[in-house]
C-alpha positions, 0 to 999 in steps of 0.5 A: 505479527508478521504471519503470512503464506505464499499464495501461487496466484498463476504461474510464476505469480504469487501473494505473500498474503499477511494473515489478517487485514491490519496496518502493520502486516503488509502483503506483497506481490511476487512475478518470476520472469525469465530471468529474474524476480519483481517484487512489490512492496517489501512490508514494514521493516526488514524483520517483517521482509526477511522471511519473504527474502528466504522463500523466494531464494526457496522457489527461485534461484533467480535473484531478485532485480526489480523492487516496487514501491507502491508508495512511501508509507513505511508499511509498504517501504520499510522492508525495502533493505531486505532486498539490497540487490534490486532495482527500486522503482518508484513514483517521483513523490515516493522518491522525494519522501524516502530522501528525507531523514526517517522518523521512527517516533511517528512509525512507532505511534502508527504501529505500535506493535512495531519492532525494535528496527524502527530505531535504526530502521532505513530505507533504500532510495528510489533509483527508477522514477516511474511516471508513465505506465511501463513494463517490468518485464515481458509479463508485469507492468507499473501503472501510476495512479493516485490513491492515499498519496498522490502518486501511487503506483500499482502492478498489473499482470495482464496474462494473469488477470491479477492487480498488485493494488499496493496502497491503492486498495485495502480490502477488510480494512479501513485505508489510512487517506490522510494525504489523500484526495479522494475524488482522484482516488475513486477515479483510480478504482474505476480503473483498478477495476479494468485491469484484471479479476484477481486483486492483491491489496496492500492489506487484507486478503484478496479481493475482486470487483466486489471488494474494489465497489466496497472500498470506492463507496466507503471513499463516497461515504467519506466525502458525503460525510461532510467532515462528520465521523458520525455522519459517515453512513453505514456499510461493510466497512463498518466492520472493517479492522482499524475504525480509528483510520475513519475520522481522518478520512472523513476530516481529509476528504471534506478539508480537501474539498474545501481547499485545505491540503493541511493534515487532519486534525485527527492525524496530528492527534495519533501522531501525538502532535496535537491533544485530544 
């Protein structure tokens, strides 16, 4: 776990790019401004946010004053203390979430190849709401949208034609959309798709218009699955990692649809709240 290169994207850009498309190993995003550093989503835990903390202090004797969350999943918020300095921005939802007690029982059967640092694992409180699109700095702005949870946040940087995605989009992987309404996020994706040409996801490697089209025709497919996994028509995604994740998509798309915000029952059962 936890293998994972900084890509220079543009100048004073960067990817912190896992090296394989998987639930656990996060990418985040990097933009130096004149007098500070951004950096969106820390990853699953500070083990996993360490090595990104001691890389920047490499390139940059610039500190780090903004943290972004994407959202609140403990993939893209578990490293958030690895960065005790920064400002951390986040949508009202993630705010709420990370107030409540944590639970490291469901971190470890969401990631079973976790670290020991679920047990005593916390994460830092939101301090800046983000509920309308704005700037960072001069070069990076926030832009909320809804993807697996109802407020997402992504990042884009226009000067550079790059998207920080954050949990809005997973490329070479199955989304984990248990929370998801996935009419708003197909809309989010046509958006994404205008923001720029180089796309950063929260998992997998980077992508373009092409992977975006991918990820919003398996969310289609989810929905016209009709709550069948085994109607779920065929595409790339067939191939993509963590196959397990579609069963829930497909049963939250079509309880969605029929105005059941519940959790799915596939959900409840990899939580281990509910038997086979």
């Amino acid at each position: 776990m936890f293998n994972h290169e900084l890509i220079p994207l543009a100048p004073g850009v960067f990817a912190w790019l896992a090296d394989r498309p998987s639930h656990s190993d996060t990418n985040s995003g990097v933009v130096i401004a004149q007098d500070s550093l951004t950096v969106i989503d820390p990853g699953l835990c500070p083990t996993s946010a360490q090595p990104l903390a001691e890389k920047l202090a490499e390139l940059s004797p610039l500190p780090v004053k903004r943290l972004v969350l994407s959202g609140s999943h403990i993939d893209v918020a578990g490293g958030s203390t690895a960065f005790p300095l920064a400002a951390v921005y986040g949508s009202g939802q993630t705010s709420n979430h990370l107030d409540q007690p944590p639970n490291p029982d469901v971190w470890k059967r969401l990631h079973p190849a976790g670290t020991p640092d679920f047990d005593t694992l916390q994460t830092r409180p939101v301090t800046h709401m983000v509920g309308e699109a704005a700037h960072l700095c001069p070069a990076s702005i926030a832009v909320p949208l809804s993807g697996p949870q109802f407020e997402s946040l992504a990042v884009q940087v226009p000067s550079a034609n790059v998207v920080f995605t954050g949990l809005l989009a997973s490329f070479h992987m199955v989304p984990l959309g248990f929370e998801a309404d996935f009419e708003a996020w197909i809309e989010s994706i046509d958006q994404l798709a205008g923001f720029g040409e180089i796309f950063v996801p929260s998992h997998g490697p980077l992508g373009g218009v092409e992977e975006l089209t991918d990820l919003r025709n398996y969310l289609e497919a989810c929905i016209g699955a009709k709550g069948k996994v085994g109607a779920l028509r065929s595409g790339p995604w067939t191939h993509w990692a963590h196959q397990e994740f579609s069963e829930i998509n497909v049963q939250r798309a079509h309880m969605l649809g029929q105005g059941d915000p519940s959790p799915p029952p596939a959900m409840l059962q990899l939580l281990g709240i509910a038997g086979d």
